[in-house]
N, C-alpha and C positions, 0 to 999 in steps of 0.2 A: 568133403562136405560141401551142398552145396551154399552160397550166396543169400541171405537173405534177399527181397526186393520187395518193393515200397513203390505205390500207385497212387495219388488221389488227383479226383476230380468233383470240382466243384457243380453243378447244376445247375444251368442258367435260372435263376428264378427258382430255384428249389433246394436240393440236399444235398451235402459231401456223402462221394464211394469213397471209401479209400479201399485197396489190393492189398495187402503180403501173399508174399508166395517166393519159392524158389523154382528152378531149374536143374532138370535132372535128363541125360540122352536127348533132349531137344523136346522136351515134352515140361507141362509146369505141374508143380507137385504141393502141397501141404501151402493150398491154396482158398486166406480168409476173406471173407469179403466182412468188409462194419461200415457204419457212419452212422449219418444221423435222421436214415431216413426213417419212412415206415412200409412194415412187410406184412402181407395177411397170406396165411398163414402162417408163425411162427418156423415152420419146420421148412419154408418154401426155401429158409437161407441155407439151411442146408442141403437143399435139390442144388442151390447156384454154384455152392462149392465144390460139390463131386460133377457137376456137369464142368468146369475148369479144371478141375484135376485131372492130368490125361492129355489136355489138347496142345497140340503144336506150338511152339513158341514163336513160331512164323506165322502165324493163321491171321487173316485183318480183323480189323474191327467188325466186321460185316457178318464175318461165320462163328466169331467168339459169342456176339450176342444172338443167332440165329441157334448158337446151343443152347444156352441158357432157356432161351422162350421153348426149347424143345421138351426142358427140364422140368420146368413149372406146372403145378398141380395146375385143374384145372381149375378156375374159379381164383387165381394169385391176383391181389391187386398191391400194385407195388407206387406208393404214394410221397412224391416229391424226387423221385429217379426212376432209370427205366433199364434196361437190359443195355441200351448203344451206352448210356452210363457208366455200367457194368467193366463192358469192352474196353471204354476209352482208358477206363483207371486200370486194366489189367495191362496194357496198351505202353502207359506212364511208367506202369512196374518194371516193363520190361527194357523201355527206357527208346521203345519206337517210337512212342508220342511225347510232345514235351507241351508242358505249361509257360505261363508269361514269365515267371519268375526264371524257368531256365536261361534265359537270353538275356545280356546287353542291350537295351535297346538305346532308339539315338531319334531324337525330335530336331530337323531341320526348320527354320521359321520361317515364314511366308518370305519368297525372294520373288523380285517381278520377273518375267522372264518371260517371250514370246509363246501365245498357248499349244503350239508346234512344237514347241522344245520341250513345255510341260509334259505333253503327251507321252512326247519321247522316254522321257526322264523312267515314263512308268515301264517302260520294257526295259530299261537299261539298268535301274536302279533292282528292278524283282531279279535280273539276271547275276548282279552287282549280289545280292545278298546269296543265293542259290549258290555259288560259288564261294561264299564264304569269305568275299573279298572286303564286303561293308556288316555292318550289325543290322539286325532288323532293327526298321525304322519305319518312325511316321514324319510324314513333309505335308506339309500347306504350300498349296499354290498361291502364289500371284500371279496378277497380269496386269494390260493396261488395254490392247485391242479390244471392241466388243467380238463376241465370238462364240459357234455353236461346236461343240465338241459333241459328234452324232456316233452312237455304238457301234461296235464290230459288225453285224449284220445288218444295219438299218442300210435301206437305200435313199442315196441322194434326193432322188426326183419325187419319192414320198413322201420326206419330211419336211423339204425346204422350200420356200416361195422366194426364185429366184429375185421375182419384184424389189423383198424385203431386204434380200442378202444385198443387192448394189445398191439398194437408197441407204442404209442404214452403215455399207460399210464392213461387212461380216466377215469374219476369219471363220474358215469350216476344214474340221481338222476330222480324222476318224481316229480313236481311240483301240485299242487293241482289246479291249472287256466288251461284253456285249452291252443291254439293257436299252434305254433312252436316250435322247436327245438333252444337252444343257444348255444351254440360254445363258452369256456368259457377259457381262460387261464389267469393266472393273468398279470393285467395291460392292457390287450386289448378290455375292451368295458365297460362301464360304465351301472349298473343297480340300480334301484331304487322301490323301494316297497312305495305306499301311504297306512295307513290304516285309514280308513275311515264307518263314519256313512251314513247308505244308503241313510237318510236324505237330504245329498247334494244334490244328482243326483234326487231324485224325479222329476218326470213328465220326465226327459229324456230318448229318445232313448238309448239304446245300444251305439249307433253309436256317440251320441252327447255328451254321458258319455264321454267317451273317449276324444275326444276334449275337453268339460269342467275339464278336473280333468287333463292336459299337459297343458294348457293354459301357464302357467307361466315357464314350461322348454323352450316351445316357445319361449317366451319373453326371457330367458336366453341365448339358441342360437344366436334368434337377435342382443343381447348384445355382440356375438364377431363373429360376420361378418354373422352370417349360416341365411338362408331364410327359415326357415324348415315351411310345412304342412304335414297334415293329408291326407291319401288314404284311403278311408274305407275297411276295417274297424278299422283297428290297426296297419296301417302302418306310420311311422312318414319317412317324406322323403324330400329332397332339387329339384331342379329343374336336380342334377348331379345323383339322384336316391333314392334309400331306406338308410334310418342310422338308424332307428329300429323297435321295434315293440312293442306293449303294450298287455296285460292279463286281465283278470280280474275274480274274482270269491267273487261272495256273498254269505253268512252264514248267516241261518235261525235263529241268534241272532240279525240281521239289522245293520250289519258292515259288509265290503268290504276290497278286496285289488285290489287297481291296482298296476301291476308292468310292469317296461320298460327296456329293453337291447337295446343299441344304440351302434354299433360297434365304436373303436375308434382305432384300430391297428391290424388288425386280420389276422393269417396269413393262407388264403385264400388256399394253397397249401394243405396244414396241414386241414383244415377244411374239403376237401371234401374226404381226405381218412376217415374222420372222419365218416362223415352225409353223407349217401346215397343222400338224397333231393338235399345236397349241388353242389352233381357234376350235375344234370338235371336244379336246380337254375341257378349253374354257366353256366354253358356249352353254353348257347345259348349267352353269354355277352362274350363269348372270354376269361373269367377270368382265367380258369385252365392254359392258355397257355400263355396270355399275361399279366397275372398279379401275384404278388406273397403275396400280400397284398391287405385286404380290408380296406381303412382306412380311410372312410368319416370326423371323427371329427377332426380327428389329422390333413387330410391335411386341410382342409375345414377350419378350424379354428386358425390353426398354433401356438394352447396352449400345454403345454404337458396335462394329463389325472388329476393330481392334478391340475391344473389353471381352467378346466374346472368343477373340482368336486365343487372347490372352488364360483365359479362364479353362479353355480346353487344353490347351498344352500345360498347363501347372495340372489339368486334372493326369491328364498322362501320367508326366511325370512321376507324381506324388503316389498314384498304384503300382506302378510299373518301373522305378529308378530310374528313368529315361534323362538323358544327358545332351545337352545342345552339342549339333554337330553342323557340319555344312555340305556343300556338294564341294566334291575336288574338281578338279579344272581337269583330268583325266575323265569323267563322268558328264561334265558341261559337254566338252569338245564331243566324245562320243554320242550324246542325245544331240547335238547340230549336224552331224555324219549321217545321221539317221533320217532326222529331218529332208537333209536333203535327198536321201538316195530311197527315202518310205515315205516319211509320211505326210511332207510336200509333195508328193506326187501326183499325179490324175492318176495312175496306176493302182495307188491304195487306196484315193478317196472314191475314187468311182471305178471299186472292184463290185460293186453294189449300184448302177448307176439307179 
């Protein structure tokens, strides 16, 4: 006889799926979908059921929901979830995709460390979890150099004004995620690295990646006054404008890093001698001339930059059971190996000259 199995998935902003179902010759069988959304028309829940009854228990997230949408009357409107919903929960059943709750996780607290090393940390540490050698985790950065941490594909001689980089002093490191340019002095923005099994995000977009794996900085902002959303694709933003931005890059071991820079005191003057982009960013908001500071957290929030590091790791932990952990001295040494032989290089920073 076969297994019962048990699926749910929550909806960003919306409704729990939950799956039962079994396995039977590699195919899923006496297969329920419930929860608490809403379906028009009533009988459409049962197109969704026999459209999963039958299908491969190998099949992705991608062609389990592209049955589903095959199944549906025409005219279904399905309200608070959606068919990639569907998937994800049947996904969970089957035990391909996992939730936050499956994992151990482990919250390292801001360590200073040179922003080369930082960088580092992020391919060593997504490789570190992929291998199943550390827990998923999230870490905060420190530093003390000022310093521009520019994307995977961004080019040197586009983003930077060499002028800026030698008057002011600049470390200029490449990151291994794509997106923007950060603008890094210590004390003025708060960043954070998740590493992560790719298992979480199964059956999500890109786009909804992203909002599911900040859900809970969300919920921390809220926690001292900030309204913050998501602008797709990676902007985290208040109704007063942008406070930051997210990355992300997956390794072909099935762990992930997302990382986030959210300004918290930046001194906007100084930035755009820095970053070419910066002054065409700023330029059109008036910022070069009538502001001298960027400083969404600090005003927005009225904590200093410890209160707020402080308030987001308690929010972690508190949904998530996450547990203070550190970096091992096997993990240090390996991101300074790296440093030196990558991403101190000319060869990796001006692979993009």
């Amino acid at each position: 006889m076969a297994s019962e199995l048990h699926g749910e998935y929550k909806v960003h902003g919306g409704k729990l799926v939950v799956v039962d179902c079994s396995v039977a010759d590699g195919a899923l069988r006496d297969v329920r979908v419930s929860g608490d959304f809403f379906l028009e028309p009533d009988e459409a829940l049962d197109d969704i059921n026999a459209a999963l009854n039958g299908l491969s228990h190998e099949l992705p997230a991608v062609e389990i929901a592209n049955a589903v949408t095959a199944a549906l009357p025409e005219g279904s409107v399905l309200f608070g979830f959606s068919v990639q919903a569907v998937a994800i929960a049947v996904r969970r059943a089957l035990t391909r995709a996992s939730s936050w709750v499956d994992h151990q996780w482990d919250i390292i607290a801001p360590t200073v460390l040179p922003t080369a090393v930082n960088v580092a940390l992020d391919e060593v540490l997504t490789e570190e979890v992929g291998a199943g050698r550390r827990n998923p985790t999230l870490r905060f950065w420190d530093w003390e150099e000022p310093s521009v941490v520019i994307g995977s594909f961004q080019s040197v001689r586009n983003e930077l004004d060499p002028a800026g980089v030698q008057k002011y002093g600049i470390k200029v490191v490449r990151r291994i995620s794509g997106g923007g340019a950060m603008f890094m002095e210590a004390g003025n923005c708060i960043t954070y690295s998740l590493y992560v099994p790719q298992t979480l995000v199964d059956g999500l977009s890109f786009e909804d990646s992203y909002k599911f794996l900040d859900a809970w900085v969300l919920a921390a902002l809220e926690s001292m006054g900030i309204e913050a959303f998501y602008i797709p694709l990676n902007d985290i933003a208040t109704e007063q404008g942008k406070i930051g931005g997210a990355a992300q890059k997956r390794l072909s071991n099935g762990a992930m890093v997302h990382h986030v820079t959210m300004s918290y005191d930046i001194d906007a003057d100084k930035m755009v001698q820095v970053l070419r982009i910066g002054k065409e960013k700023l330029s059109d908001k008036g910022t070069r001339s009538a502001k001298k500071r960027v400083d969404p957290l600090r005003r927005q929030s009225g904590l200093t930059r410890e209160e707020i590091l402080d308030r987001m790791s308690a929010t972690f932990a508190n949904r998530y059971g996450a547990q203070p952990s550190t970096l091992t001295e096997a993990e240090l040494q390996e991101a300074r190996l790296r440093v030196e032989n990558k991403f101190a290089t000319d060869e990796w920073l001006l692979r993009i000259p």
